[in-house]
C-alpha positions as a Markdown table, in Angstrom:
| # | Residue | x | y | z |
|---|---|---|---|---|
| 1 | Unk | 120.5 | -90.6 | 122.6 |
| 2 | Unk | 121.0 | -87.2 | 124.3 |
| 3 | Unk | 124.5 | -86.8 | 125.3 |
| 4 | Unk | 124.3 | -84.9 | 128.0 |
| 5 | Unk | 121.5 | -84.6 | 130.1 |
| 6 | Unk | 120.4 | -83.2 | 133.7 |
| 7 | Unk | 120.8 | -85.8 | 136.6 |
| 8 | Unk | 117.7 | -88.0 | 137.5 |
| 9 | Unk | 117.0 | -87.5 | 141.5 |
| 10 | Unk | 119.0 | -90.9 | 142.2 |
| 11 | Unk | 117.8 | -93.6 | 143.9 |
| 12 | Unk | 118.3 | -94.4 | 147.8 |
| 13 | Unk | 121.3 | -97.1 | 146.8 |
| 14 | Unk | 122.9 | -93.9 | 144.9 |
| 15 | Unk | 122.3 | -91.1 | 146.7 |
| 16 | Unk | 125.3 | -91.0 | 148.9 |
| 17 | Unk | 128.0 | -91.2 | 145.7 |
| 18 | Unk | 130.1 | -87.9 | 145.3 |
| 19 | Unk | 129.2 | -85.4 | 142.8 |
| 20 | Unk | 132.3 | -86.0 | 140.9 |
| 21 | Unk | 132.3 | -89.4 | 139.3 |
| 22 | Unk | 133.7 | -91.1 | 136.4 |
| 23 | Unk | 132.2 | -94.5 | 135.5 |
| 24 | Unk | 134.2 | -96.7 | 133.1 |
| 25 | Unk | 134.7 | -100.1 | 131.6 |
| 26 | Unk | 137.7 | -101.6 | 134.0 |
| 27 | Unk | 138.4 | -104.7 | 131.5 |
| 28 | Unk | 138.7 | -102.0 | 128.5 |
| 29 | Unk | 142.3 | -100.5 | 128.4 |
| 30 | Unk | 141.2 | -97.7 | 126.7 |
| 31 | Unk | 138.2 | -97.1 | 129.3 |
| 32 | Unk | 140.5 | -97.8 | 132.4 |
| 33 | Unk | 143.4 | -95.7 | 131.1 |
| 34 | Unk | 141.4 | -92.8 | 130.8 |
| 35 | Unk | 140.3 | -93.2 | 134.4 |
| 36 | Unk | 144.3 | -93.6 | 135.4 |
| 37 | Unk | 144.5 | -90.7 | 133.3 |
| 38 | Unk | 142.5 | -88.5 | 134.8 |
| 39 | Unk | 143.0 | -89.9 | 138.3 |
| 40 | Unk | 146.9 | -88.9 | 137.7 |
| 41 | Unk | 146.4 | -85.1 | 136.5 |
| 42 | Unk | 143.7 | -84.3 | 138.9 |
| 43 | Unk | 145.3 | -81.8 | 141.1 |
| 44 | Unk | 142.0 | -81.3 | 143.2 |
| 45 | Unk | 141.1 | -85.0 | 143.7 |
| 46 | Unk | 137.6 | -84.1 | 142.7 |
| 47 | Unk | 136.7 | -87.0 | 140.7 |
| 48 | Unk | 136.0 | -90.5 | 142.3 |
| 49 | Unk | 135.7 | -93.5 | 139.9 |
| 50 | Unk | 133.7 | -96.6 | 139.7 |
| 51 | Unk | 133.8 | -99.7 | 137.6 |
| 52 | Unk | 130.9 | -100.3 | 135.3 |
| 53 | Unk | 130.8 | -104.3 | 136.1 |
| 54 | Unk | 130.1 | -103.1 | 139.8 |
| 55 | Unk | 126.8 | -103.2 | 141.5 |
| 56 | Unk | 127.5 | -99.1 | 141.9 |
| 57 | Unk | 128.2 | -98.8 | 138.4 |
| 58 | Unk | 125.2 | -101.1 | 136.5 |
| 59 | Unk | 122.9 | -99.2 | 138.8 |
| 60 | Unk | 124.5 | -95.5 | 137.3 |
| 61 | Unk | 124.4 | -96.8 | 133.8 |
| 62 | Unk | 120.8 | -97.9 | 134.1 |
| 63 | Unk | 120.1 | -94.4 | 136.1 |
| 64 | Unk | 121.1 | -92.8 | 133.1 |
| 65 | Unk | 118.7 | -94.9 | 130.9 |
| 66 | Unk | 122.1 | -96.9 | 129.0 |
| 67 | Unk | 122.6 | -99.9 | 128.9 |
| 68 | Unk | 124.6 | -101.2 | 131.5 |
| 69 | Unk | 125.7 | -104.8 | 129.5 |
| 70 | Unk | 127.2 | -102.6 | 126.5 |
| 71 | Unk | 128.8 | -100.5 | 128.6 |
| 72 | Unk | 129.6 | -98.3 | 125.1 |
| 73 | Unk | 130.3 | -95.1 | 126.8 |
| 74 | Unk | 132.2 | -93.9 | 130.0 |
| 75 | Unk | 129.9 | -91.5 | 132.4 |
| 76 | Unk | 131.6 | -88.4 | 133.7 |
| 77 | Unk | 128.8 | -86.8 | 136.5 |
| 78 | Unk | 130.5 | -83.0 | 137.0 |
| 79 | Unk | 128.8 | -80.5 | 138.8 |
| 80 | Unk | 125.1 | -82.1 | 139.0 |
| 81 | Unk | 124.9 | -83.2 | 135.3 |
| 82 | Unk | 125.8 | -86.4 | 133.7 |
| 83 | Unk | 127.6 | -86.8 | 130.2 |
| 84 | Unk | 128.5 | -89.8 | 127.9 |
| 85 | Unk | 130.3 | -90.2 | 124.8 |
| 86 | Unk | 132.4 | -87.2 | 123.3 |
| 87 | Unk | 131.2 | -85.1 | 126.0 |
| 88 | Unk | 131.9 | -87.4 | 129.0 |
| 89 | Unk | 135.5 | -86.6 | 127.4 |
| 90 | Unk | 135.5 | -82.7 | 127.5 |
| 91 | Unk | 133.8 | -82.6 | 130.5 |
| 92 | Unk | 136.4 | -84.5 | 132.3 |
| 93 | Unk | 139.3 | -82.6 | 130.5 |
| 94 | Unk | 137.7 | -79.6 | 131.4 |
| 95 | Unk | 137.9 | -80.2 | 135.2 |
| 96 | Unk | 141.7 | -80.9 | 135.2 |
| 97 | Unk | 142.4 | -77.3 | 133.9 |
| 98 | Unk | 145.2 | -76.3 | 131.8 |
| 99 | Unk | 146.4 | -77.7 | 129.5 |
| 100 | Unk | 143.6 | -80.2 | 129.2 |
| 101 | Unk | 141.2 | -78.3 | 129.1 |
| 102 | Unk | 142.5 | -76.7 | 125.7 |
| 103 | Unk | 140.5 | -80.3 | 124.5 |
| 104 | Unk | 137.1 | -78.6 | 124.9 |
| 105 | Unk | 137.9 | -77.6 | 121.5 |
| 106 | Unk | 136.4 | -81.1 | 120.7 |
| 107 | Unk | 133.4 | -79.5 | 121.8 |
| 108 | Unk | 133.2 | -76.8 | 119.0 |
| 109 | Unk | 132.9 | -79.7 | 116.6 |
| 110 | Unk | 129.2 | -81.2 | 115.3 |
| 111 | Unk | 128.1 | -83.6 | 117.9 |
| 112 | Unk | 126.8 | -86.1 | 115.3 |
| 113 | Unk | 130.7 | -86.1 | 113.8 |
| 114 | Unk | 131.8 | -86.6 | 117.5 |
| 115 | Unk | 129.7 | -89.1 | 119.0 |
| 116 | Unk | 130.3 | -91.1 | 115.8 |
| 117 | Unk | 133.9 | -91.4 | 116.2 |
| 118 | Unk | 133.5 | -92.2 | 119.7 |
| 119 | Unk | 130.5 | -94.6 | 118.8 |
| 120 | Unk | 132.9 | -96.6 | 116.2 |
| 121 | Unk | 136.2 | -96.7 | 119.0 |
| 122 | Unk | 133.7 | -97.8 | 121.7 |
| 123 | Unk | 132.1 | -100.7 | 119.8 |
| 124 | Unk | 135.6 | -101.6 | 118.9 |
| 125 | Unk | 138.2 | -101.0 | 122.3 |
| 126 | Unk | 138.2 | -104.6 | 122.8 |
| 127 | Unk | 140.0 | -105.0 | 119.4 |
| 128 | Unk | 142.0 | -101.8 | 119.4 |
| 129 | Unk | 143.3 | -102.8 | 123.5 |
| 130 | Unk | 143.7 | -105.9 | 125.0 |
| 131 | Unk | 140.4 | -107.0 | 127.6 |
| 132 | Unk | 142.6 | -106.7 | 130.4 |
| 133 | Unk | 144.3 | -104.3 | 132.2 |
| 134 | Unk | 146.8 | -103.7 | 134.4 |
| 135 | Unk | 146.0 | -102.6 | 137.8 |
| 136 | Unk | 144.9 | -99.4 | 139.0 |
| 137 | Unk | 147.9 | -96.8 | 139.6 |
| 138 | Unk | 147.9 | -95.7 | 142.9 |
| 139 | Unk | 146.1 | -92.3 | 142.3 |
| 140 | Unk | 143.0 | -94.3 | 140.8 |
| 141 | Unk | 143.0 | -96.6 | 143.0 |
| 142 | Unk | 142.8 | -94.7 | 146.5 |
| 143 | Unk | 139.6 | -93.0 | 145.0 |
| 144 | Unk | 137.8 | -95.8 | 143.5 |
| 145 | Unk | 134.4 | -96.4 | 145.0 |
| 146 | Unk | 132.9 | -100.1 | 145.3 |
């Protein structure tokens, strides 16, 4: 699978979502911690976040041709395009600036070498975090969508 690929003109049920979105596993403490993450160090407010297990979110990951019951990847859409896995990562890390974005560096790396480490934690957050997660913050909260 192609990991980063030019947005699909969205259907009518999507068209109105903001430009800036990060979808992400909201049971998954890893998945929902990188959302508080991000929701806490962007200065802009740019991004906007949905929860895979919504209606909003199986219709993305399906958008995207993934799988929206696996839900093995997050979905950062920045600036018209749409990446998963490693680059999902970077992209996101690269929209909060300094000193963040110093982890594009990731991106220097071979993708094979980087989508399989994200491949292997992905197939096993429920192991490495507990299912459940504590409640938005604040900051992710306020700009979730759905």
């Amino acid at each position: 699978m192609e990991t980063r690929r030019n947005v699909k003109p969205a259907p009518p049920a999507l068209a109105h979502l903001p430009d800036n979105l990060i979808v992400f596993d909201g049971i998954c403490v890893l998945c929902s911690g990188f959302a508080r993450f991000v929701a806490r160090h962007d200065r802009t407010a740019g991004f906007r976040f949905v929860d895979a297990h919504s209606e909003i979110g199986q219709a993305l990951y399906r958008h995207h041709g993934l799988d929206p019951q696996k839900m093995e990847t997050n979905i950062v859409i920045c600036r018209g395009r749409a990446y998963t896995k490693m680059a999902s990562f970077t992209a996101a890390m690269k929209s909060l600036g300094w000193p963040w974005k110093a982890l594009t560096v990731l991106d220097l790396l071979p993708r094979r070498l980087t989508d399989w480490t994200y491949d292997r934690i992905a197939q096993n957050r429920y192991r490495l975090g507990r299912r459940t997660c504590p409640l938005p913050s604040a900051a992710l909260k306020e700009r979730l969508l759905d």
